[in-house]
Backbone as ProteinMPNN parsed JSONL, in Angstrom:
{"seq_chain_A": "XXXXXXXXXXXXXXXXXXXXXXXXXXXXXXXXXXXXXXXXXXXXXXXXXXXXXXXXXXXXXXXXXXXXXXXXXXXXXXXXXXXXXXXXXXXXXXXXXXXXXXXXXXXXXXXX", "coords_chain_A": {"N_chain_A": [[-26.354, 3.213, -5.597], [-23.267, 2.064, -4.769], [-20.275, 3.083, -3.421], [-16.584, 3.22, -3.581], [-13.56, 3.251, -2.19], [-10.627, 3.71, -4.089], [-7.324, 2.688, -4.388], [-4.508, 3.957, -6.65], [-1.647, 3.126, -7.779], [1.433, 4.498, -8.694], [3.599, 1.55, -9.979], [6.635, 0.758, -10.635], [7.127, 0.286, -13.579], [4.244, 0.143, -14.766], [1.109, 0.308, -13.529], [-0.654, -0.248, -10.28], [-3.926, -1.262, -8.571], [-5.539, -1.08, -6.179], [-8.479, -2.308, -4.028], [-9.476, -1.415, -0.74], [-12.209, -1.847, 0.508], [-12.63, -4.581, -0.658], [-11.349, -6.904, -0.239], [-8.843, -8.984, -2.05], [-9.886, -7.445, -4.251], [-8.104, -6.362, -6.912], [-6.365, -4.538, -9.718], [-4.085, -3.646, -12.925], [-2.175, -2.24, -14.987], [-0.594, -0.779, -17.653], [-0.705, 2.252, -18.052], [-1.885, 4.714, -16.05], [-4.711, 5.217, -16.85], [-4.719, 2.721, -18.202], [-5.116, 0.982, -15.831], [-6.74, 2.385, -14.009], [-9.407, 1.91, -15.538], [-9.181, -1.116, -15.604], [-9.601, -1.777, -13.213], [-12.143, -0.998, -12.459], [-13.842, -2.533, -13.791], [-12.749, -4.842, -12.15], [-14.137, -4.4, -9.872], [-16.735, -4.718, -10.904], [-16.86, -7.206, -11.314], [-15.889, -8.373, -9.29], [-18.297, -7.864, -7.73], [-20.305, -8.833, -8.759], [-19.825, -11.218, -8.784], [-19.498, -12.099, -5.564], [-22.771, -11.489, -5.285], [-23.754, -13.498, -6.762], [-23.037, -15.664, -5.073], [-24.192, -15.363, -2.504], [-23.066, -13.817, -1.035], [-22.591, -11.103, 1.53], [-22.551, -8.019, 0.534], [-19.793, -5.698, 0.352], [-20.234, -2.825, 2.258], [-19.157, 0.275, 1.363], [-16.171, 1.306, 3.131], [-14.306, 3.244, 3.518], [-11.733, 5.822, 3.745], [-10.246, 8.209, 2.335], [-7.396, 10.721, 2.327], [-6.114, 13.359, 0.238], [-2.796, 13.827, -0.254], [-0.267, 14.389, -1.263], [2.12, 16.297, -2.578], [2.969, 19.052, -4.455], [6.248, 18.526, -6.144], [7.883, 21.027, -6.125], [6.811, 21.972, -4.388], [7.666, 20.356, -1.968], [10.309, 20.107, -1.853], [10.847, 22.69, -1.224], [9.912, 22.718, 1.406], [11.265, 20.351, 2.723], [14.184, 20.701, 2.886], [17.15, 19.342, 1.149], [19.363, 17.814, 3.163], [21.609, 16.649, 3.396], [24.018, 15.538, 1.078], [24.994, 13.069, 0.337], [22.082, 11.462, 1.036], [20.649, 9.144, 2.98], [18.262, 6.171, 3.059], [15.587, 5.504, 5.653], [15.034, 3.024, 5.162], [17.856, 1.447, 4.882], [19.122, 2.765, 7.363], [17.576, 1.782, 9.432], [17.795, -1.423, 9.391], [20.751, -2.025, 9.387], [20.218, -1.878, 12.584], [18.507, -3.262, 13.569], [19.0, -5.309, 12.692], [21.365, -6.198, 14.239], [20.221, -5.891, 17.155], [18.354, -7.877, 16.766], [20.629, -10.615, 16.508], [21.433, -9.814, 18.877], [19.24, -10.812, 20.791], [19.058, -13.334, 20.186], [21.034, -14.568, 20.748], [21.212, -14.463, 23.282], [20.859, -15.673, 26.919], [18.231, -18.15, 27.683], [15.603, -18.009, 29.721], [15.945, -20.126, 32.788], [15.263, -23.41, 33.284], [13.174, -24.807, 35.666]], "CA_chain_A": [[-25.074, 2.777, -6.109], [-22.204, 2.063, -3.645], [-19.105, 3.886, -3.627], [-15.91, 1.931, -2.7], [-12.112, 4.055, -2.29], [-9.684, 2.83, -5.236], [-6.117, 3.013, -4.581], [-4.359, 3.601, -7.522], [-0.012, 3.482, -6.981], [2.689, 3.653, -9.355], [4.185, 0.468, -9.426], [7.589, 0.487, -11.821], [6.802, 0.61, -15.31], [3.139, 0.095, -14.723], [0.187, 1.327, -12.284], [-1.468, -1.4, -9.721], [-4.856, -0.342, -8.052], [-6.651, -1.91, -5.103], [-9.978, -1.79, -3.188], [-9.383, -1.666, 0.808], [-13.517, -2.846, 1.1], [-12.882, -5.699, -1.349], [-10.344, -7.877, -0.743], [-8.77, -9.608, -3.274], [-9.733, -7.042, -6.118], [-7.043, -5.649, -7.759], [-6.241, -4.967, -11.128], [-2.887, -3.263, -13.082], [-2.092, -1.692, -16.016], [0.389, 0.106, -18.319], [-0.923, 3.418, -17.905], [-3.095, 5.282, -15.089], [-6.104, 5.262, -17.657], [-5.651, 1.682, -18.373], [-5.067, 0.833, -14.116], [-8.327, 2.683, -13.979], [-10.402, 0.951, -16.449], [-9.119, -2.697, -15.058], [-10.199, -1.683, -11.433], [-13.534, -0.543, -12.425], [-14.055, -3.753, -14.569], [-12.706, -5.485, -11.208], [-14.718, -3.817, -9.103], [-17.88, -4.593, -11.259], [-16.876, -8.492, -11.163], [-16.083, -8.907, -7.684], [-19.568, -7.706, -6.652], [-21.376, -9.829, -9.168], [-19.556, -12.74, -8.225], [-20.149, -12.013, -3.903], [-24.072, -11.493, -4.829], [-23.666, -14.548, -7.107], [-22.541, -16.711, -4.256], [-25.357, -15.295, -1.63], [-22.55, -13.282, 0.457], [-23.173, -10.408, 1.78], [-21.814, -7.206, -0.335], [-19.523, -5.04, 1.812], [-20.231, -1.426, 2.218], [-17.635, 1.414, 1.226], [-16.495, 2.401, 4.469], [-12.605, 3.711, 3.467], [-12.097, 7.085, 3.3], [-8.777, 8.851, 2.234], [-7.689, 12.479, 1.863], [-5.147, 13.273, -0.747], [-1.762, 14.627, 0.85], [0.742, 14.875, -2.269], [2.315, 17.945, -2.673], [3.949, 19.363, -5.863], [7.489, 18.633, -6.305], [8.737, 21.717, -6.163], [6.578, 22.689, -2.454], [7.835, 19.267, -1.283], [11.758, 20.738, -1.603], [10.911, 23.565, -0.246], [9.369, 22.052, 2.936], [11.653, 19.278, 2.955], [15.357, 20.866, 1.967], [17.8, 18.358, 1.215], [20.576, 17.918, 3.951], [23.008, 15.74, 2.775], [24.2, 14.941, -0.978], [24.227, 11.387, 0.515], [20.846, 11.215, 2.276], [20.257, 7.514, 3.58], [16.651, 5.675, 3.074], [15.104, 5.02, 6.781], [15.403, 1.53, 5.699], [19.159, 1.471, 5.369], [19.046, 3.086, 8.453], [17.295, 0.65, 10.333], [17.955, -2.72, 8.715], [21.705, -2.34, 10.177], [20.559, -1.666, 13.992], [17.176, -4.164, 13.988], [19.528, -6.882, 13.102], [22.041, -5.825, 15.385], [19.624, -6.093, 18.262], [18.154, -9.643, 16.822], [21.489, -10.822, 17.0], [21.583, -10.289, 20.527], [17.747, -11.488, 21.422], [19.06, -14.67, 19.592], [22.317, -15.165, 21.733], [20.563, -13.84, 25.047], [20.392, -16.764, 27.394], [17.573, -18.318, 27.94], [15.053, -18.577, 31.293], [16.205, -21.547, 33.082], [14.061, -24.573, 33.806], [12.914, -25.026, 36.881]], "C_chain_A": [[-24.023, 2.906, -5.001], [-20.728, 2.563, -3.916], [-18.058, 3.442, -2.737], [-14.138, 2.948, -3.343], [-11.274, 3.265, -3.293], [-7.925, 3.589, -4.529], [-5.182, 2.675, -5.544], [-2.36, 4.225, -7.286], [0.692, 3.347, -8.318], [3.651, 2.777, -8.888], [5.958, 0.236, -10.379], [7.143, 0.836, -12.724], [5.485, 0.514, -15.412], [2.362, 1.115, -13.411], [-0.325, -0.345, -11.6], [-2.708, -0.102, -9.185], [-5.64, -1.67, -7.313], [-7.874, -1.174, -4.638], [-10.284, -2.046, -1.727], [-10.636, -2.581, 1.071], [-13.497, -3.552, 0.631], [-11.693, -6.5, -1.515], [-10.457, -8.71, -1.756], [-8.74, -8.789, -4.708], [-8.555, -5.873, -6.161], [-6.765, -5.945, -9.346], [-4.183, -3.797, -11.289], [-3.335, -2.55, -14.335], [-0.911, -0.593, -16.606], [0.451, 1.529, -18.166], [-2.025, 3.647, -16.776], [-4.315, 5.319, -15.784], [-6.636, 3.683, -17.86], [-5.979, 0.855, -17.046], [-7.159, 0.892, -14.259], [-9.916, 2.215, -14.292], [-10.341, -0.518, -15.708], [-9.441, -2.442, -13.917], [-11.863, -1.698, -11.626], [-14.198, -1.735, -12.85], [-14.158, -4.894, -13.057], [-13.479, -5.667, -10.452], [-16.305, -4.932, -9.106], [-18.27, -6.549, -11.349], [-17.049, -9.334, -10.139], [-17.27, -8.723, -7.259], [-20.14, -8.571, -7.374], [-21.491, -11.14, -8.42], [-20.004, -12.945, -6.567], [-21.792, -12.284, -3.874], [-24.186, -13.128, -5.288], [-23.956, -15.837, -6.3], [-23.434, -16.591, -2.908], [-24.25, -14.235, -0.971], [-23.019, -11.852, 0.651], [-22.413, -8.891, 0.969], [-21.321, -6.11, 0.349], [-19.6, -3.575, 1.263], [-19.088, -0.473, 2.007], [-17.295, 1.713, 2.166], [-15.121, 3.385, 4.499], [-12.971, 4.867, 3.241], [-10.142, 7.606, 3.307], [-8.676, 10.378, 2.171], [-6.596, 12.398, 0.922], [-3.991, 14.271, -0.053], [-0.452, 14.954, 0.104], [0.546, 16.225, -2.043], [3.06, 17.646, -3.934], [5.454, 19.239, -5.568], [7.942, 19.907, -5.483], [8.123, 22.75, -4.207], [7.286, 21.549, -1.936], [9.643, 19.699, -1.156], [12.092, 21.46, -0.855], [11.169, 23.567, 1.359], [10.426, 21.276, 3.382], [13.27, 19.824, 2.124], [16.425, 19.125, 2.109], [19.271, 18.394, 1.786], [21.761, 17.595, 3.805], [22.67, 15.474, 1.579], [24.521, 13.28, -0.487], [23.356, 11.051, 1.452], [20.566, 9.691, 2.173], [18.608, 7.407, 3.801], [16.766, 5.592, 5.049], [15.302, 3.341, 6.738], [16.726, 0.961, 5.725], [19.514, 1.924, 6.242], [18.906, 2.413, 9.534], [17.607, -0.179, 10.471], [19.336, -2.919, 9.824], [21.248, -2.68, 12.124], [19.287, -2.629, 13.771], [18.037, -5.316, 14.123], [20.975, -7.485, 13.997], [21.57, -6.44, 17.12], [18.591, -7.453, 17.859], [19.031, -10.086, 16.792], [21.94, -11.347, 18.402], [20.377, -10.772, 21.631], [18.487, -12.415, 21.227], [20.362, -15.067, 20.647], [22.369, -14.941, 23.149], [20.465, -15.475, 25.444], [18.955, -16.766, 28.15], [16.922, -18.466, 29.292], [15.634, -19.741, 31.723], [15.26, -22.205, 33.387], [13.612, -24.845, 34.802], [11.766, -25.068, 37.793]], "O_chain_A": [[-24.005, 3.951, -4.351], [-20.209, 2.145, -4.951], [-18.227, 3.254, -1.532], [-13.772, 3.18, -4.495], [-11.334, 2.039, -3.196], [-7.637, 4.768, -4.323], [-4.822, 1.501, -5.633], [-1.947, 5.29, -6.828], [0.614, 2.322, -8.995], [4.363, 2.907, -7.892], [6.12, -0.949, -10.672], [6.632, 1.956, -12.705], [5.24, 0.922, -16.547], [2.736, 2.069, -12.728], [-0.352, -1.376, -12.272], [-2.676, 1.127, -9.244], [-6.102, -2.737, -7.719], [-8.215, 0.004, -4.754], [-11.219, -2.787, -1.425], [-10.538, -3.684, 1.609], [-14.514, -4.15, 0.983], [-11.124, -6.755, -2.576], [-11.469, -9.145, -2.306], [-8.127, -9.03, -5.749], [-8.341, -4.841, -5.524], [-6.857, -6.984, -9.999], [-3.425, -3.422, -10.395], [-4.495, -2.311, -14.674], [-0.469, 0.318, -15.905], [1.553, 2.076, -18.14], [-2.946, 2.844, -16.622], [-5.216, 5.526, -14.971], [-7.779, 3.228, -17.823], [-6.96, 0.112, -17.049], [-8.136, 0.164, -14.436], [-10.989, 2.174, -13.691], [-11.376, -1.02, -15.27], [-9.666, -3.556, -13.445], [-12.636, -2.377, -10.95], [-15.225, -2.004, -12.228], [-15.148, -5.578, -12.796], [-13.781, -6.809, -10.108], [-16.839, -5.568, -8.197], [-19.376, -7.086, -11.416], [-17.731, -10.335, -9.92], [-17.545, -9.415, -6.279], [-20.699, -9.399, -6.655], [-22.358, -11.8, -7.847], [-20.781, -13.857, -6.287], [-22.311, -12.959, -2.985], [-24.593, -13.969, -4.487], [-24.728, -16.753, -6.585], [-23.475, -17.587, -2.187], [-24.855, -13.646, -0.075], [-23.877, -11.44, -0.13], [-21.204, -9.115, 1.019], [-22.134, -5.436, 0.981], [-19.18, -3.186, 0.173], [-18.058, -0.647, 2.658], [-17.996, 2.633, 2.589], [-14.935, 4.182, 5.419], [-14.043, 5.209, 2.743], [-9.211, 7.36, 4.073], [-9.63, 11.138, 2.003], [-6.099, 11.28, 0.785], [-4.272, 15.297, 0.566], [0.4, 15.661, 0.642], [-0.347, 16.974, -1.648], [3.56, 16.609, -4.37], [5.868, 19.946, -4.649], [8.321, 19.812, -4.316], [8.621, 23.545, -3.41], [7.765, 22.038, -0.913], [10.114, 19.452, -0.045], [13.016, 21.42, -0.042], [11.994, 24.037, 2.142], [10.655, 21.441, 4.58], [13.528, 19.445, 0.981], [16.347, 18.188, 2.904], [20.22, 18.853, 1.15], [22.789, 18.218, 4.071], [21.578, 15.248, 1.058], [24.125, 12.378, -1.226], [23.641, 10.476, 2.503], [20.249, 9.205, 1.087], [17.88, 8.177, 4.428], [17.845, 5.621, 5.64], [15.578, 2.58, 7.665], [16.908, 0.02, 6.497], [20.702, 1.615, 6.329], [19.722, 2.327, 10.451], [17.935, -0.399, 11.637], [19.264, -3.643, 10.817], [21.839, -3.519, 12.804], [19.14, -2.038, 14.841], [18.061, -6.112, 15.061], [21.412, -8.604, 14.268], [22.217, -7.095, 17.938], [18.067, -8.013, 18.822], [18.623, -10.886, 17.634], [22.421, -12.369, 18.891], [20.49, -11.016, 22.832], [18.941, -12.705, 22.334], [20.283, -16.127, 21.268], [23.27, -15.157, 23.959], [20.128, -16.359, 24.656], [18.526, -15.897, 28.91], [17.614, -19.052, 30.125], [15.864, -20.515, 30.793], [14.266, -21.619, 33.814], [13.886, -26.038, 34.676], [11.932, -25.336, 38.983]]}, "name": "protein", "num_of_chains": 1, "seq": "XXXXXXXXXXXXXXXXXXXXXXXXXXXXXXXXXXXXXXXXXXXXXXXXXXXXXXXXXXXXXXXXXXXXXXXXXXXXXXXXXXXXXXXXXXXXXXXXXXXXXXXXXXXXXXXX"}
């Protein structure tokens, strides 16, 4: 039996869940139980359908470790500096397009 990494994410109001060795399968669901169930279902479709079709059926090769921490160690570790802490991507966003800006109005090589 082949054993294939599931990634299972809260997505908003639901759960999504993919399969790194199987593109394409993904499933969703309302709850992490029902995520779970529609992946496995996925899982069990996508391979039929690959042998189905002659291809070749790809091996598990993903491997993850699990790296969450509990809330309340993740505070600890990680105090909070500012009462208005800024995302990394509001951070960036200003100075990337700052400096495309000035790629874009850089003059060009000349011809010659």
């Amino acid at each position: 039996m082949r054993r294939y990494l599931v990634v299972l994410e809260p997505a908003g109001q639901n759960y999504s869940a993919y399969v790194p060795d199987l593109p394409g399968c993904i499933a969703t669901g309302d709850t992490r139980e029902e995520a779970e169930a529609n992946i496995r279902e996925a899982v069990k479709l996508h391979l039929q359908g690959t042998e189905r079709d002659g291809d070749p059926v790809p091996e598990g090769r993903s491997s993850a470790a699990y790296v969450a921490r509990r809330a309340r160690e993740q505070s600890r570790r990680f105090p909070r500096t500012s009462p208005r802490r800024r995302s990394c991507r509001r951070i960036a966003e200003p100075r990337l397009a700052s400096r495309l800006r000035s790629l874009q109005s850089a003059p060009t090589g000349s011809a010659g």
